[in-house]
N, C-alpha and C positions, 0 to 999 in steps of 0.2 A: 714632642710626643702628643701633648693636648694640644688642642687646637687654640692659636692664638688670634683667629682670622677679625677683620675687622665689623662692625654691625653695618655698613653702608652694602645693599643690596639690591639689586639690579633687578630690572620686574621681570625677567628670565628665569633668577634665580627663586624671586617670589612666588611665580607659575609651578617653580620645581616643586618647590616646600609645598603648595597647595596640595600638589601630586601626591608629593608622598604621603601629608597627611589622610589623605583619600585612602589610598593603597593602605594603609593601615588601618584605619577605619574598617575597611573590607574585609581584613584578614580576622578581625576579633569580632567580626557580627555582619557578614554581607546583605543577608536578606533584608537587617534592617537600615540599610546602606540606601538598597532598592525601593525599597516603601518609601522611606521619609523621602527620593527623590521623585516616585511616583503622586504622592499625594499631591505636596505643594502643585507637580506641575499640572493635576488635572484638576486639581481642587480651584486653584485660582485663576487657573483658564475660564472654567465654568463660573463661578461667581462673578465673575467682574464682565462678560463677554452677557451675559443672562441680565444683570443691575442694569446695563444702558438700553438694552434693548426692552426690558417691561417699560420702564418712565417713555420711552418712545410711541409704544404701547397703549399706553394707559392714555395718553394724552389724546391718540387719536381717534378712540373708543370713544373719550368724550365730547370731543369735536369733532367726529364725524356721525352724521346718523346714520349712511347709507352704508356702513362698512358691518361686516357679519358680525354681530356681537358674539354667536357664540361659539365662531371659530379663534377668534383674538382672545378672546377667557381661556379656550381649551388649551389654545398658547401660552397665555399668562401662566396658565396652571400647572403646565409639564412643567415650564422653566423653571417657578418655585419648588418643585418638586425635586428636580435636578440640584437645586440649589440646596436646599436642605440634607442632600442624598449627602452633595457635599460637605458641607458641614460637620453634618454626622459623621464622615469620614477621615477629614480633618481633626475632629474630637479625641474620635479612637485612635486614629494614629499618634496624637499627642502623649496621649496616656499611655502608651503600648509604648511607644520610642523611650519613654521618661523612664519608665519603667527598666527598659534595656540599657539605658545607658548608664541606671546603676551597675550592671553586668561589667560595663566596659571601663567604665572609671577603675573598679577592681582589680580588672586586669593588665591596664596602664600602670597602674600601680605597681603589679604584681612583676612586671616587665622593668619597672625602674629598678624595684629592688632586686632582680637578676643581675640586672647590671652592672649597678651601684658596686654588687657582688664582685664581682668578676673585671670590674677596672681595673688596671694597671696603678700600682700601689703610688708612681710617682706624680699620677697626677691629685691626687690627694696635698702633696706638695706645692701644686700652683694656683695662685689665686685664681686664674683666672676660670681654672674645673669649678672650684666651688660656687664662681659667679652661675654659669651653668648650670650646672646642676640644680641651685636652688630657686632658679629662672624657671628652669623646664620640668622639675619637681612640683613647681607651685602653680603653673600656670596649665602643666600637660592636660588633664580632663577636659576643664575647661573651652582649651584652642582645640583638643579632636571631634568634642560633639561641634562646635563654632566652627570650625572646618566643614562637615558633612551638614552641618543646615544652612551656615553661608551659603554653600555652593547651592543647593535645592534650592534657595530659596533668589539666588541668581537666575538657576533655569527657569523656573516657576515664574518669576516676574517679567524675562525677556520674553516667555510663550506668550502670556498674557497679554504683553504692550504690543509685542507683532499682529496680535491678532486685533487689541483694541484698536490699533495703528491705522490695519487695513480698514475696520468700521469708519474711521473720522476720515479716511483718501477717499471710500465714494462718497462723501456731503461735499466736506470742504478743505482741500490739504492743509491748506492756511492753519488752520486751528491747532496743527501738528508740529508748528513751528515753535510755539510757546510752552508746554512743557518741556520740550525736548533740550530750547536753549536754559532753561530752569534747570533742568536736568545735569547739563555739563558745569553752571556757576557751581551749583551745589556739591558737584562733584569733586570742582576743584577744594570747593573752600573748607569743605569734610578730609579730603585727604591733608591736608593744612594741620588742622585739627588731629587727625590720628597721628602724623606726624609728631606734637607735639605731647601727645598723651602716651606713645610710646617712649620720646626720650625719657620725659619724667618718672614714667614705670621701670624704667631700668635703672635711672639714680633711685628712687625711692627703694629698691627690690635691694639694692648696694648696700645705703645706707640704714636698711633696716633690719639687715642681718646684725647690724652692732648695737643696734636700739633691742630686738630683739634678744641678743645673748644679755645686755646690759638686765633686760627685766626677767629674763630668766631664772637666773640666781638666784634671785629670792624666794621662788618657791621648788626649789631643788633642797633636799633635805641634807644634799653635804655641805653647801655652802652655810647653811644656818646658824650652825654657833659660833664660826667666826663674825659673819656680820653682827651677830647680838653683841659679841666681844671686842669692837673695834669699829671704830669710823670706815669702812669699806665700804661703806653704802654709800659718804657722801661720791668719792666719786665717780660709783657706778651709776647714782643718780645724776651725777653731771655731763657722764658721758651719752646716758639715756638722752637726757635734756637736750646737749649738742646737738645730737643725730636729727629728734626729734625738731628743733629748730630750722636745722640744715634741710630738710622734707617742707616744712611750710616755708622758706624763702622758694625753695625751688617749686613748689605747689604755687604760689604767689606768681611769679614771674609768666608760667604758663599758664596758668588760669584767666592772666589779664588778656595774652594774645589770643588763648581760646574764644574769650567770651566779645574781643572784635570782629573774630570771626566770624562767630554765631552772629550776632546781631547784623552786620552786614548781609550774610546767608539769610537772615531772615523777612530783611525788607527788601531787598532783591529780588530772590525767588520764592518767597510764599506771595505775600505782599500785593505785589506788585504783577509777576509774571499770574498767581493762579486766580486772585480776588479780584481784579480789576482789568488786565487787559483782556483776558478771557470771555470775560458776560458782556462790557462793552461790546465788545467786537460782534457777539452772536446778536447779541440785542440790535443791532445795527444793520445786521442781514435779515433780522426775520422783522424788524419795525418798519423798520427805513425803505431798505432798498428790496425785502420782499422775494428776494431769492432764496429762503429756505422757509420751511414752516413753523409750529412754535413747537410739534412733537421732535421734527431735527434740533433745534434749536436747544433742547433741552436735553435731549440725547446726547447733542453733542460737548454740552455743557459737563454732563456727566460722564462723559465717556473721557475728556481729557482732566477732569477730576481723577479719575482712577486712573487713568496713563501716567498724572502727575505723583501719585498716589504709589503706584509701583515702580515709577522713577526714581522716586526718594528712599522708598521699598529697597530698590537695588540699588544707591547709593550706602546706603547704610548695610547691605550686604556684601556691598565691593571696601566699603570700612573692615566690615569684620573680616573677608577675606584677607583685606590686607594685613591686618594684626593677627592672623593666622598665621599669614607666610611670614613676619616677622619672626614671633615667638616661635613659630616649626624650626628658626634655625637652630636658635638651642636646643631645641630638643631635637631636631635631627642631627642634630653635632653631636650629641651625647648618645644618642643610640647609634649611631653609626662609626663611632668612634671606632677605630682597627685595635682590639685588643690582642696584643703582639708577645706576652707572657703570661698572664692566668689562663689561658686556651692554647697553646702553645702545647702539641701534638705528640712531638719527638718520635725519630726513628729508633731513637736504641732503648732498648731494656736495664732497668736498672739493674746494676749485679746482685745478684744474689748471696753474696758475702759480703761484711763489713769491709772494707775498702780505702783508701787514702784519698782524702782531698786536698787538691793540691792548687794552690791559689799561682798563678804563673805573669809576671809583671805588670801587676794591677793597675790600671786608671779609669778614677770616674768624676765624672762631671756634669752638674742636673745641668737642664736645661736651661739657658739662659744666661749660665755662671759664667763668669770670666777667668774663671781658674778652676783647677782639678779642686775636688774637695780629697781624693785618695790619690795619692802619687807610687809608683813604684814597690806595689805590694807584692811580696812573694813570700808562702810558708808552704808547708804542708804536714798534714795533720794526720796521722798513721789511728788506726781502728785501737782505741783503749790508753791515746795519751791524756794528760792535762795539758790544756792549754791556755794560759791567761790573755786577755788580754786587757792591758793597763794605758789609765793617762787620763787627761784632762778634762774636763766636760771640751767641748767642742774639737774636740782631737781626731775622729772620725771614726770612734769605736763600732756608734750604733749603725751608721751608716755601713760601715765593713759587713756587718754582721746579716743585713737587708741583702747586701750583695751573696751570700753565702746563699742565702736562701732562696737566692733568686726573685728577691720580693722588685729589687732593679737587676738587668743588665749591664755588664760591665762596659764601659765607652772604650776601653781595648785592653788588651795582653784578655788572660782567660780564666775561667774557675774549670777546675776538670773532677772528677768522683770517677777511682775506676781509671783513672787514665784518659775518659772520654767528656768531654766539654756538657757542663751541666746544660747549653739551653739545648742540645741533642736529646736530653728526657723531655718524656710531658712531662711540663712544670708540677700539677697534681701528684704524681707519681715519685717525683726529685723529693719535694718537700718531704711528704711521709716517713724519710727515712731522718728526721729532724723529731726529736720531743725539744720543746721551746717551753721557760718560762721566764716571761718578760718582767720587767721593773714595773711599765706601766701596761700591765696587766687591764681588763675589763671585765667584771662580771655582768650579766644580762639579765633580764625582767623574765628567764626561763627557770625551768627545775633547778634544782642543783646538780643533778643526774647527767643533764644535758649541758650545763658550765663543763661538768668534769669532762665528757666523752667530748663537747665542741661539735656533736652533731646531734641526730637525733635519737637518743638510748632505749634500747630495745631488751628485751626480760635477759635475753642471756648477756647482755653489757653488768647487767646490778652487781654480780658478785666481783665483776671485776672493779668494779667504780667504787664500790665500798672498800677495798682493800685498799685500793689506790687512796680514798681518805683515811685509811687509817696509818699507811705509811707518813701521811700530811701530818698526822698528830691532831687530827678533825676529828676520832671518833667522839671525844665525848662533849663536842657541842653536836653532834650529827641524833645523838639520841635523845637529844631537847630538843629535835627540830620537829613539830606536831606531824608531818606528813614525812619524815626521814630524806629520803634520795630524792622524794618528789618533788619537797616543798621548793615555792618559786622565792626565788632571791631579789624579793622585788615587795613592799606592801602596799605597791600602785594600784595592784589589780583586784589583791585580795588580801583582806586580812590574817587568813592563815599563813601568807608571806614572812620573809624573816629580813631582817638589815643585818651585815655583816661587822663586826668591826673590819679596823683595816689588818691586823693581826689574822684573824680568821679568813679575811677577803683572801689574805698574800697564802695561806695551808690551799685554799682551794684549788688558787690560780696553779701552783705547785704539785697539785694531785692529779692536774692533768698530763704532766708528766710521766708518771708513775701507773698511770692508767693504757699509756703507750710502749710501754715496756719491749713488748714482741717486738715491735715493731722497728723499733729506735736504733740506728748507727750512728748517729751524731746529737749528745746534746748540749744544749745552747740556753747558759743560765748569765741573765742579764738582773745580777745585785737582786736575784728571789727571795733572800729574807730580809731584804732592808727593813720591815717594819717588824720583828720580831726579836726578842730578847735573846741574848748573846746563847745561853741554855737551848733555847726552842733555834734559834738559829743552826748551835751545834749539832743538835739533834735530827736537822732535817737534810744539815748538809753532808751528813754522815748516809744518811736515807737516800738520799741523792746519787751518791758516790756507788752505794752498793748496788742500786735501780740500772746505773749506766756503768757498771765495770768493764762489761765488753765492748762498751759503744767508744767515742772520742767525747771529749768532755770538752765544750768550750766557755770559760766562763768571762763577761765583762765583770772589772772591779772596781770599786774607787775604794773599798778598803783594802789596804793590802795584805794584810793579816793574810785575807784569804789564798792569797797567791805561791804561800812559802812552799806548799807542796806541790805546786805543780813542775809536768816535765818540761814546761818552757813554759818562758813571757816574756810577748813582744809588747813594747813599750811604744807607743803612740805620744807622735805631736802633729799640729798643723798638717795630716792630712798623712806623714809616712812613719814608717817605723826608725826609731832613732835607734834602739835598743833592742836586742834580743838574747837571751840565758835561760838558766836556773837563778833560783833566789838568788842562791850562794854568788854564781857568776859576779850577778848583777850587783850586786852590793861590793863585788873588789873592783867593779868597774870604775865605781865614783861616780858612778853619771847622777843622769835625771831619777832614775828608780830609784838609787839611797837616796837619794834627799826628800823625793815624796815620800818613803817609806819609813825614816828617820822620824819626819814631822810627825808622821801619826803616830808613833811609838808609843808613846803613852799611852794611848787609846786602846793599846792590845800586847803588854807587854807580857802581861799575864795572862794573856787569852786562853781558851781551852781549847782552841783548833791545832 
């Protein structure tokens, strides 16, 4: 499903990713696409084309008497003026682009987290999305505005050297041979170099995800009283440490072939090609042998100054192109990603009555695995039963439960609602008819208003959201909360903020349930009161029970207490169902379910459920 593709990429594929980062570019701001490719190239045409011809200029004004002085001034004087004109041009467009491309970072942004959104839940599952993602996350801004000035700043320099080119063919071509071969050393031993600065950036990007989480922790306000309460810090700090370590061998190792490179790169072709073959050479024609003057001479000293000048100019912008089309792959991998279930369209209409789901000989298997993690699942679940479902950790409850909802597709047999196969709904549309409240639950740095509803709550949502807490058994921490529905569940941003316990956290997560009510044919309760005293537990699951009377109830358990009254439990191992009954059944079966159920007995032998 995600892409596992390899990073070695062909300069076809590099051209591609250039492309697309253009086209994209274009799409969130073209005008300033236009400018910034407009300026550089007329900006540095004029500069550089105007610089060898005043010193040309100027030189023969003063060795020559018989030449018009005050048509070669009035020359002088346009050209400065042009040059300036430019400048000024170059300024404004800097400050104007700078300006825009705060617009556009915002919107990359704003485009990652659509996505982010809208991914397919399994790739969350593989390493290799999160390498991605945190790749093209961190670097996107960045490679789009270095994408669209590279490129400018390519054409801009190619116009410039074509034209300073043609100035130095009618003196002397010769002269044209020594940037040029400067030009390709340089070229090679820079792409060496990015080479090199890209592998490192991708280990470093790796391993500083877990250097990163390692120093995280400590300033996250839930992990705090444990770290005060226990050695945890030494080996968070060791694994920091390692990471940290593991970046400066690997910083080391490239830094040493970088810094051969440069230095060869530098006596090579500064050195060598621009400071000394160069001036000899002129100096030799206009001393020696008298075949140019000392105003060519100087012109053309300067003229391949600046040829060299925008040589190395477009070396270093054929660099950034190329860590452009590098990093574009991630990030065109991630945004072009074929999102095949969360946009998933469907021709059929969900029914409009509560309905049977009916799971029909289930297998699934992520990506990669070498075995089914669900073998041969089949139930179905009639509108207003109980259903347990029980077993072990790793037994394949939670995954079952992803697949119900479509959150994966099934690898074959089918899930159907209605009779008709769930991925025939839009997936948006399937869900809906699911109220879900999960074990590991999230609340968000938003309203509380907006935890309960999961979207954005709007004046005629409050009466309903407030009922829905009060079923949670939240009303009366809700009327200590300074701003009620509004306050943010968060004291990051603002201090009228509130921190939840985890008690409180678990009535919330719970009340968005109860908030979906209308709407609900199946729900789906994954251990919702784990953190709550056996009282406030019975009280919610009572709350619970009468919220979804008419829907199907499905609940994962690892206490079993809870399962005595439902109308079935299938009992989960290694992937299939071993067991399926009532309590009753199951306990004359003698299987796996007494004997899990046995052990906990004393934990609930008196329980009040």
């Amino acid at each position: 499903m995600c892409s596992d593709r390899k990073e070695k990429l062909t300069v076809r594929r590099l051209l591609s990713n250039i492309t697309f980062v253009l086209k994209y570019a274009m799409k969130l701001d073209k005008w300033l696409v236009v400018l910034v490719f407009s300026a550089f190239t007329i900006c540095g045409l004029v500069y550089a084309l105007f610089d060898s011809l005043f010193l040309k200029m100027f030189i023969e004004i003063l060795s020559d008497t018989n030449k018009n002085l005050r048509e070669s001034l009035i020359f002088v004087l346009i050209g400065m003026i042009f040059v300036e004109i430019g400048e000024i041009v170059q300024l404004l467009t800097d400050n104007y682009a700078r300006a825009r491309f705060v617009k556009i970072a915002g919107s990359i942004q704003a485009d990652f987290i659509k996505k982010a959104a809208d991914i397919d839940l399994i790739c969350y599952d593989q390493n290799k999305y999160f390498d991605d993602f945190v790749i093209a996350a961190s670097q996107a801004e960045e490679m789009i505005i270095n994408g669209v000035m590279s490129t400018a700043r390519i054409i801009g320099t190619m116009t410039t050297i074509l034209a300073l080119g043609a100035l130095i063919m009618t003196i002397n071509p010769l002269i044209a041979i020594f940037p040029v071969a400067g030009f390709f050393i340089n070229m090679i031993t820079r792409f060496q170099i990015t080479k090199l600065e890209y592998e490192y950036e991708i280990v470093r990007k790796k391993v500083m995800r877990k250097a990163d989480y390692s120093k995280r922790v400590f300033y996250q306000p839930e992990y705090a009283k444990e770290i005060k309460l226990s050695n945890i810090e030494i080996p968070l700090r060791k694994q920091f440490e390692a990471a940290i370590d593991e970046i400066t061998d690997e910083a080391r190792i490239a830094g040493r072939k970088i810094a051969i490179l440069s230095l060869i790169n530098w006596i090579v072709v500064f050195t060598m090609f621009s400071f000394f073959f160069v001036p000899m050479y002129l100096g030799y024609l206009a001393l020696v042998k008298m075949s140019i003057g000392l105003s060519d001479a100087a012109a053309m000293n300067n003229a391949q100054g600046e040829v060299r000048n925008n040589l190395d100019g477009l070396n270093y912008a054929l660099v950034d192109f190329q860590k452009v089309g590098q990093f574009a792959e991630r990030f065109r991998r991630f945004i072009e990603y074929e999102i095949k279930i969360e946009k998933a369209a469907g021709s059929k209409k969900i029914p409009e009555e509560k309905a049977v789901l009916e799971i029909k000989n289930m297998f699934f298997r992520y990506d990669g695995a070498d075995k089914d993690t669900l073998r041969n699942i089949s139930m179905a679940i009639k509108p207003g039963e109980r259903v347990a479902i029980v077993g072990e950790n790793g037994a394949g409850k939670t995954t079952f439960i992803k697949l119900l909802m479509r959150l994966y597709d099934v690898t074959s047999g089918s899930i159907c609602y209605g009779g008709e196969d769930i991925r025939n709904f839009a997936t948006e549309e399937y869900r809906n008819i699911f109220g879900t409240v999960f074990q590991d639950y999230q609340l968000y740095g938003i309203s509380l208003a907006d935890n309960v509803k999961m979207d954005c709550a709007n004046e005629q949502d409050r009466t309903i959201i407030e009922k829905a807490l009060e079923k949670a058994d939240f009303t009366e921490k809700l009327n200590r909360l300074p701003k009620g529905i509004d306050t943010e569940m968060t004291r990051e941003f603002n201090e009228e903020g509130t921190m939840l316990s985890g008690g409180e956290a678990q009535k919330v997560a719970i009340s968005r349930m109860f908030a979906k009510t209308n709407q609900m044919s199946i729900a789906i309760l994954d251990e919702p009161s784990s953190a709550l005293d056996p009282f406030a537990e019975h009280t919610l699951t009572k709350n619970m029970m009468e919220c979804a009377k008419d829907a199907a109830v499905i609940f994962i358990s690892h206490r079993l207490s809870t399962t005595r009254d439902a109308d079935r439990i299938y009992m989960f191992e290694n992937g299939e169902i071993i067991e399926e009954g009532t309590h009753d059944e199951l306990m004359k079966l003698d299987g796996k379910y007494k004997r899990m159920f046995e052990k906990q007995a004393h934990y609930y032998k008196n329980s009040i459920l």
